[in-house]
C-alpha positions as CSV (number, residue, x, y, z in Angstrom):
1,X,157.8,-80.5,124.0
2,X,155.3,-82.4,121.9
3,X,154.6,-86.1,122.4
4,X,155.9,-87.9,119.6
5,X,153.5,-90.8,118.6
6,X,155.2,-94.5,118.8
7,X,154.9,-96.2,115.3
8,X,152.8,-98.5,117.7
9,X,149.9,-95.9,118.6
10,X,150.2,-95.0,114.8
11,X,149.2,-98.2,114.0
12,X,146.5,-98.6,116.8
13,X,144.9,-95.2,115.2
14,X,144.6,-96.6,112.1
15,X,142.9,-99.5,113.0
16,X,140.4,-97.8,115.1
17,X,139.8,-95.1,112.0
18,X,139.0,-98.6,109.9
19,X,137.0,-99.6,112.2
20,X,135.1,-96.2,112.2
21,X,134.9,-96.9,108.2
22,X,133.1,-100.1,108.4
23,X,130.4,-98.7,110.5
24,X,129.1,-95.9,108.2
25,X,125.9,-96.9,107.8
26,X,125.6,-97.1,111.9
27,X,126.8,-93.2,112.3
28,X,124.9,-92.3,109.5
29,X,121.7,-93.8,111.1
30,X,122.5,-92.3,114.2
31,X,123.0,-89.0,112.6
32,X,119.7,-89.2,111.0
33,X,117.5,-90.2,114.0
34,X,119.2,-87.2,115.8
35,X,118.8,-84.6,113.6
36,X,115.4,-85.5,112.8
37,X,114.0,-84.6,116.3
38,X,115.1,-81.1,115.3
39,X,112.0,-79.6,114.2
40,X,112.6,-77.6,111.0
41,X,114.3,-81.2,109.4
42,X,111.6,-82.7,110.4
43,X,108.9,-80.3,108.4
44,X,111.8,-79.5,105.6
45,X,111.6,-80.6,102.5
46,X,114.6,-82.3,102.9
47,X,113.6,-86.8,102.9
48,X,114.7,-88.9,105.4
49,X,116.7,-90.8,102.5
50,X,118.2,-88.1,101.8
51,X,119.7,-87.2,105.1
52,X,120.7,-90.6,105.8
53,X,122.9,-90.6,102.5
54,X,124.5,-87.2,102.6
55,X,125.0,-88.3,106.9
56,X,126.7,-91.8,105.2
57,X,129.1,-89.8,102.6
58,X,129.7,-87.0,104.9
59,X,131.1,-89.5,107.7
60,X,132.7,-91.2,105.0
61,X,134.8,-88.0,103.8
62,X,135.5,-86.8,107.7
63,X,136.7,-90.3,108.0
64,X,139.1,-90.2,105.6
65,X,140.1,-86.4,106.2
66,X,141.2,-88.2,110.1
67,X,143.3,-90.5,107.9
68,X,144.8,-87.9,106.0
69,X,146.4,-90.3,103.8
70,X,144.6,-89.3,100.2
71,X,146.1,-86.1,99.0
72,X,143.1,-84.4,98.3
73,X,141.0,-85.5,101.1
74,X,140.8,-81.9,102.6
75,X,139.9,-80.5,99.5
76,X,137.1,-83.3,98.8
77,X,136.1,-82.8,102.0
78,X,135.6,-78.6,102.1
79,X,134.4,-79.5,98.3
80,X,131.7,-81.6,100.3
81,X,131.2,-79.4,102.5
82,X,130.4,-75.9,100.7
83,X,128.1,-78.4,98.0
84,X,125.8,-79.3,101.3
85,X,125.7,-75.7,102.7
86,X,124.2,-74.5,99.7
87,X,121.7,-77.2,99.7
88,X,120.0,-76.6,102.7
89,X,120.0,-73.0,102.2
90,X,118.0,-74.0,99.2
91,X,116.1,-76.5,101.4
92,X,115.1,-73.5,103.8
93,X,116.5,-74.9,106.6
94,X,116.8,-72.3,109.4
95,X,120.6,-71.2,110.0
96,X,120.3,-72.3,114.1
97,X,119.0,-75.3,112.7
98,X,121.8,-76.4,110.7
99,X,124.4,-75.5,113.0
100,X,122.8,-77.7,115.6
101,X,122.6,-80.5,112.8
102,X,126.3,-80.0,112.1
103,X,127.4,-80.3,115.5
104,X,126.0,-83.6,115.8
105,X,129.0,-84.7,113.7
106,X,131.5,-84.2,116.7
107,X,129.8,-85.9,119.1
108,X,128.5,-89.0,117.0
109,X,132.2,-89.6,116.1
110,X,133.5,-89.2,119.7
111,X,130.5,-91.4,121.2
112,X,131.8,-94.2,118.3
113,X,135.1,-94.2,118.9
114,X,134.8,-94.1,122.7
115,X,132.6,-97.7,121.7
116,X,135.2,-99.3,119.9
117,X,138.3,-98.3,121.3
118,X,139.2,-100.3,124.4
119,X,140.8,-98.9,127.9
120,X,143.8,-98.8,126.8
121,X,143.1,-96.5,124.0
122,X,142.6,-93.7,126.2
123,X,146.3,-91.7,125.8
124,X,145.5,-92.0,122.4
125,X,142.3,-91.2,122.3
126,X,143.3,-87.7,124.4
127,X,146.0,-87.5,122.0
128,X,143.9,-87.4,118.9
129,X,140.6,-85.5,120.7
130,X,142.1,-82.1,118.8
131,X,142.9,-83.7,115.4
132,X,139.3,-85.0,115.4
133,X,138.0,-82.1,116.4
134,X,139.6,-79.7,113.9
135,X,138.5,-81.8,111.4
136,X,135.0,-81.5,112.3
137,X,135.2,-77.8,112.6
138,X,136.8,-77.0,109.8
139,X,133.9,-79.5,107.7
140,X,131.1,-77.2,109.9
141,X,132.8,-74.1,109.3
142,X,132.8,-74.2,105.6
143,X,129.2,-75.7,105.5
144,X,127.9,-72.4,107.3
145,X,129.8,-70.4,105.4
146,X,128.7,-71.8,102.1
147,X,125.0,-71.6,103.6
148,X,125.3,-68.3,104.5
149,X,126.6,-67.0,100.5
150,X,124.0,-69.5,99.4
151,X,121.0,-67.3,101.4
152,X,122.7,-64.0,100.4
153,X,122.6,-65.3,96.6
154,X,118.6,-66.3,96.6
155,X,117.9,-63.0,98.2
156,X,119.8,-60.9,95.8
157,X,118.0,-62.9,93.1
158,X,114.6,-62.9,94.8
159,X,115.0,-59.8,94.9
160,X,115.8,-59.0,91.4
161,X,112.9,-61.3,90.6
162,X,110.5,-59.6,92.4
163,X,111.7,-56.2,91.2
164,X,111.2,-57.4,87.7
165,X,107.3,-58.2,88.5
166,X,106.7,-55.1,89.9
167,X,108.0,-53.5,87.2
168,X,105.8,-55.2,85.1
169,X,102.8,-54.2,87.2
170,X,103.2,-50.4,87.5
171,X,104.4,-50.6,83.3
172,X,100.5,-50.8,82.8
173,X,97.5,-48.5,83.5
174,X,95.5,-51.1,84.0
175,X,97.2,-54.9,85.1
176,X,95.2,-57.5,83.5
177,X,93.8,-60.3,85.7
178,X,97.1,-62.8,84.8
179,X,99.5,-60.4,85.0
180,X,98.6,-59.5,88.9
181,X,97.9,-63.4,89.6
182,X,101.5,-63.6,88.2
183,X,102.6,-60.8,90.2
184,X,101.0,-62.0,93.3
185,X,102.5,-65.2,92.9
186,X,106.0,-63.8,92.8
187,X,105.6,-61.6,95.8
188,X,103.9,-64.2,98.3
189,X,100.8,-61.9,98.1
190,X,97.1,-62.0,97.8
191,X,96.2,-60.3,94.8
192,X,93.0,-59.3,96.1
193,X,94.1,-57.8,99.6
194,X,94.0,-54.1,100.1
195,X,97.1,-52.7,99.9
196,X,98.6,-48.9,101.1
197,X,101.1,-46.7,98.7
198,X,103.6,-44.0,99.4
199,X,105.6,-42.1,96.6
200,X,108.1,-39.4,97.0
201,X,110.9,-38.0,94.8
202,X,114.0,-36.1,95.1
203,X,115.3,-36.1,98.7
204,X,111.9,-37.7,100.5
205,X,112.9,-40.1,97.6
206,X,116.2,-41.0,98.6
207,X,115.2,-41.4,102.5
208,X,111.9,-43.5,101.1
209,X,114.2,-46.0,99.2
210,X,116.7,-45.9,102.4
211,X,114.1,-46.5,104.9
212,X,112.5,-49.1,102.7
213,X,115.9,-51.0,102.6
214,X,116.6,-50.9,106.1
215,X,113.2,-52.0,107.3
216,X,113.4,-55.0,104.9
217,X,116.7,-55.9,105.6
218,X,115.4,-56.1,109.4
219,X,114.3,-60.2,109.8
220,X,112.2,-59.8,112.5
221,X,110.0,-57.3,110.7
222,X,106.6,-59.4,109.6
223,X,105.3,-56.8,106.9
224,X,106.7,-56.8,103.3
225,X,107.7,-53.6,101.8
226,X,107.6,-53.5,98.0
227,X,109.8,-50.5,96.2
228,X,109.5,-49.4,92.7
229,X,111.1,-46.5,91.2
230,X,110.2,-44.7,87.9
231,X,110.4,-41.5,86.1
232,X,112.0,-39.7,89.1
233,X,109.5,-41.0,91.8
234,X,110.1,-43.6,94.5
235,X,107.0,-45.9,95.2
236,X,106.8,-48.1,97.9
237,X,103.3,-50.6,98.7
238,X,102.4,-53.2,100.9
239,X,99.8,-55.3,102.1
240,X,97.5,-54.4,104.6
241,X,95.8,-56.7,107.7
242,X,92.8,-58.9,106.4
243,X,90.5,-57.2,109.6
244,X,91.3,-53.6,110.0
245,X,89.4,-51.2,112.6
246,X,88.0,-47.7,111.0
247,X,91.2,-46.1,112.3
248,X,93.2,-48.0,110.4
249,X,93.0,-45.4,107.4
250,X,94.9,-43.3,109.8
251,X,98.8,-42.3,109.6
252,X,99.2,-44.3,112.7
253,X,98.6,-47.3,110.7
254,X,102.1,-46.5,108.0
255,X,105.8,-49.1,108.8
256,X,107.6,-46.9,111.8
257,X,110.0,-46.0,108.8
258,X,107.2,-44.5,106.8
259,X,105.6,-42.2,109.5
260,X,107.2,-39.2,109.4
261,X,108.6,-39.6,106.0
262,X,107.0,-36.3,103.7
263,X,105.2,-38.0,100.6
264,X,102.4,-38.3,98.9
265,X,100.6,-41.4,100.7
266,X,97.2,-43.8,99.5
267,X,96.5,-45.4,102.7
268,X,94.0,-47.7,100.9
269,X,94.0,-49.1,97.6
270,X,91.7,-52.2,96.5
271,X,93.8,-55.0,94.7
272,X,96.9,-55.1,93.0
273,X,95.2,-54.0,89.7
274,X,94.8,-50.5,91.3
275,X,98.1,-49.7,92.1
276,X,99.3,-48.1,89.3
277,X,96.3,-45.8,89.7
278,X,96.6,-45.1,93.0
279,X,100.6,-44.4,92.2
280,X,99.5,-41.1,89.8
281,X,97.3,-40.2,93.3
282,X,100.4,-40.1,95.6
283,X,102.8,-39.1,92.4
284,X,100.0,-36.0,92.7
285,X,100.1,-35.2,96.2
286,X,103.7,-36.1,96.4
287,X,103.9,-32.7,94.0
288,X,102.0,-30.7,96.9
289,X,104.5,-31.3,99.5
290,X,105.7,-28.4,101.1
291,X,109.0,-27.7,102.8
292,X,106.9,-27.2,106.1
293,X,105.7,-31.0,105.5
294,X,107.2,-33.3,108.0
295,X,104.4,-36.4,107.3
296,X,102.7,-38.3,104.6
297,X,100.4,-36.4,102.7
298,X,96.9,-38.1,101.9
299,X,93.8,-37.1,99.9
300,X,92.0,-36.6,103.7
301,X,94.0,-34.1,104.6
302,X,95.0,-32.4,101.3
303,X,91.8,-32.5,99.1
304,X,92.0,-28.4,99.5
305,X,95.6,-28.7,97.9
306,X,94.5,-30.6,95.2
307,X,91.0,-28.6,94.2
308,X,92.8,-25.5,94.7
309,X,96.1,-27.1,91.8
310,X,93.6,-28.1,89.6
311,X,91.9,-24.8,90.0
312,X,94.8,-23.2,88.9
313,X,95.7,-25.4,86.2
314,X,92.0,-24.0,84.9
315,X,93.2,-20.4,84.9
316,X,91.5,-19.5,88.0
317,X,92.9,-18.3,91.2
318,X,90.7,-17.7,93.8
319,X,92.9,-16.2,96.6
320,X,94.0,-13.9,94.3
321,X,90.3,-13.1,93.8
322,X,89.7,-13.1,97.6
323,X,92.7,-10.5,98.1
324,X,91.4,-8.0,95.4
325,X,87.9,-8.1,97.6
326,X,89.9,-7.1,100.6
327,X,91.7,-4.9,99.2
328,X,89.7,-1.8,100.1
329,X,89.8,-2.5,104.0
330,X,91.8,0.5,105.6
331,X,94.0,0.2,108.8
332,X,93.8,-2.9,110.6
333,X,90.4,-4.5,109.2
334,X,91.9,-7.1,106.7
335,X,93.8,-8.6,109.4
336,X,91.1,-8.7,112.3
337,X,88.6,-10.2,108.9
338,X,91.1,-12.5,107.9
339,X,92.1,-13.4,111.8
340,X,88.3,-14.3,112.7
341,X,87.4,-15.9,109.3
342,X,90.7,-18.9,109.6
343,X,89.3,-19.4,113.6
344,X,85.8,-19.7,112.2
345,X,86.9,-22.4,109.6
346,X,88.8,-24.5,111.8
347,X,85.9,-24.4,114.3
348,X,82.5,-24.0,112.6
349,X,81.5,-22.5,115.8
350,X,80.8,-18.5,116.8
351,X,81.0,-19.0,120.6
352,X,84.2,-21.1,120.3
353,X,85.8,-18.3,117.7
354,X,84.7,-15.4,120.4
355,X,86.6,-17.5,123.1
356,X,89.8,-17.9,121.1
357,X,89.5,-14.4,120.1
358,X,88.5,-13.1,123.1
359,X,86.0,-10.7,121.8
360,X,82.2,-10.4,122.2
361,X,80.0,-13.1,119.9
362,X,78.3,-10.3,118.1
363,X,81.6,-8.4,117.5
364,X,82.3,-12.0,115.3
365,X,79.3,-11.8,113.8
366,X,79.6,-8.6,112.4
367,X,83.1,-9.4,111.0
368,X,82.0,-12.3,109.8
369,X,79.1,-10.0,107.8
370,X,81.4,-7.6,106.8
371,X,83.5,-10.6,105.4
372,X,80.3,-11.6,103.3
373,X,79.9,-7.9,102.2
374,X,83.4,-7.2,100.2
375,X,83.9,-11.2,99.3
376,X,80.2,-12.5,98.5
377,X,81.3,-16.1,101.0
378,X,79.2,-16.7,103.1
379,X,80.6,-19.0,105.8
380,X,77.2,-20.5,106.6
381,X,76.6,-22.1,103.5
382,X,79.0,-25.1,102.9
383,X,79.6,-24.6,99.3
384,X,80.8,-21.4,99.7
385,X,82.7,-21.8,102.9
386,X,84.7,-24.8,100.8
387,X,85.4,-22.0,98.0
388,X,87.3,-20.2,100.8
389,X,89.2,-23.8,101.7
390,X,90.2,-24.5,98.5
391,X,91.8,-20.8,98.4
392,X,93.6,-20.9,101.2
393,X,94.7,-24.4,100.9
């Protein structure tokens, strides 16, 4: 059975909850020299007046919510409560942080009435531990949760912000000087750092906008991610280190999401001005992908792709030309040429090309001549040898 309170200890309970009233300004100073040893108060941009007054009014309102004689004190008080989560969301005040700040409430309450209760008071005082303490909870409870909808809110809209600059950026060919200031300023970036750029479309473009997502969804991760989407394509930037090392151009250097992600891929790209050029670049190579293609594709690696696109775009076709050469080599010649030419190319070296092939050095040789003969390349001169590249790209 529950203990039914004597209209004595009623009456004793009230007193002491006065007595808590009158001393507001004592809890609320206690309040404030406690939470203000908690580091991120004590940078915020919250002011020490501040914290002192919402400490005094939120002590006033868990004061009268212990009453419980004012018909809307609960609701005044959650009211309270949900106003001041939102505020230090706004504040920046870390989420640990504030719970650690809103626990102090509890205990400065306790420590008070523990000081101005007498010996006697102590059945009560057990009596009345829960009451006080669901009141306190319930206050901290509504606090976080109004902190946490507050964070959601200014990351949806920071979001939205910073979506609408970017937009703006890639809109133009070429960003004028205020436009990337502005769009610097909006991202927390350095519009003059060097930046890298991925763009993919269709299904690449769908896993490009999900790995984005999830990577900057992750709050540990200290590298931004910046999507844009356009015409089809899915474009995705960020910031590089300030001091790179020459492998940094490297795909080793792309977000883990990115790495084995097939697009077209800019690993370096001077300023925020020359990103919407350097999105037509991987837009470009993004088009040369090929179902085979498991990783980024950059200009390094596909700069035959590209002269060999363009070449075709011109009318010309130079594998096709290459074929209709070959094309009077009886039995098993076009293969063995064709075998010994790709080793040569990947090698630049007749004694390595004998070894992979395991044939004699001169036996090379004298494909590699007879290559010369029925195509006009030859392999020794650069120029031509690139010819054969781009073909075969």
């Amino acid at each position: 059975m529950h203990n039914v309170e004597s209209p004595a200890q009623q009456a004793r309970w009230s007193r002491l909850v006065d007595q808590l009233e009158e001393r507001l300004d004592e809890l609320a100073q206690a309040f404030t020299t406690k939470v203000r040893d908690i580091p991120e108060y004590g940078e915020s941009q919250v002011t020490v007046q501040e914290i002192r007054n919402t400490a005094r009014e939120t002590f006033r309102r868990l004061i009268r919510g212990l009453k419980g004689t004012h018909p809307d004190s609960r609701d005044g008080l959650l009211e309270f409560a949900s106003d001041l989560g939102a505020k230090r969301a706004q504040a920046g005040i870390p989420p640990e942080s504030l719970t650690t700040a809103v626990r102090l409430d509890f205990s400065i309450l306790w420590a008070e009435l523990l000081e101005i209760a007498s010996p006697e008071d102590a059945i009560l005082l057990a009596s009345r531990v829960d009451k006080v303490w669901g009141v306190v909870d319930e206050f901290a409870t509504r606090t976080h949760t109004s902190y946490l909808t507050e964070r959601v809110r200014m990351a949806q809209e920071e979001s939205s912000i910073q979506r609408e600059f970017v937009a703006r950026l890639f809109n133009q060919s070429t960003p004028s000087v205020e436009t990337s200031a502005q769009v610097a300023s909006a991202l927390g970036i350095n519009a003059d750092s060097r930046f890298a750029l991925v763009a993919a479309s269709g299904e690449p473009g769908a896993r490009l906008r999900t790995a984005v997502s999830r990577f900057t969804s992750n709050t540990t991760a200290r590298q931004k991610l910046f999507l844009h989407e356009s015409g089809g394509n899915t474009y995705a930037f960020w910031a590089l280190p300030a001091t790179r090392t020459r492998s940094a151009d490297s795909e080793d250097q792309l977000p883990p999401p990115l790495a084995d992600l097939p697009c077209g891929y800019v690993p370096e790209v001077l300023g925020l001005r020359a990103l919407p050029a350097a999105a037509r670049t991987a837009e470009s190579l993004a088009a040369l992908l090929r179902p085979r293609d498991t990783r980024p594709l950059s200009a390094d690696s596909a700069w035959p792709r590209l002269a060999r696109q363009a070449l075709q775009d011109s009318g010309m076709d130079l594998a096709a030309e290459i074929e209709e050469a070959l094309a009077e080599c009886r039995g098993g010649e076009r293969e063995r040429l064709l075998e010994t030419v790709r080793h040569y190319l990947s090698t630049g070296n007749i004694t390595v090309t004998s070894e992979q092939l395991f044939c004699h050095r001169n036996t090379i040789l004298n494909r590699l001549n007879r290559f010369e003969e029925l195509t006009g390349i030859d392999l020794a001169v650069p120029a031509k040898s690139a010819r054969l590249i781009v073909a075969w790209a």
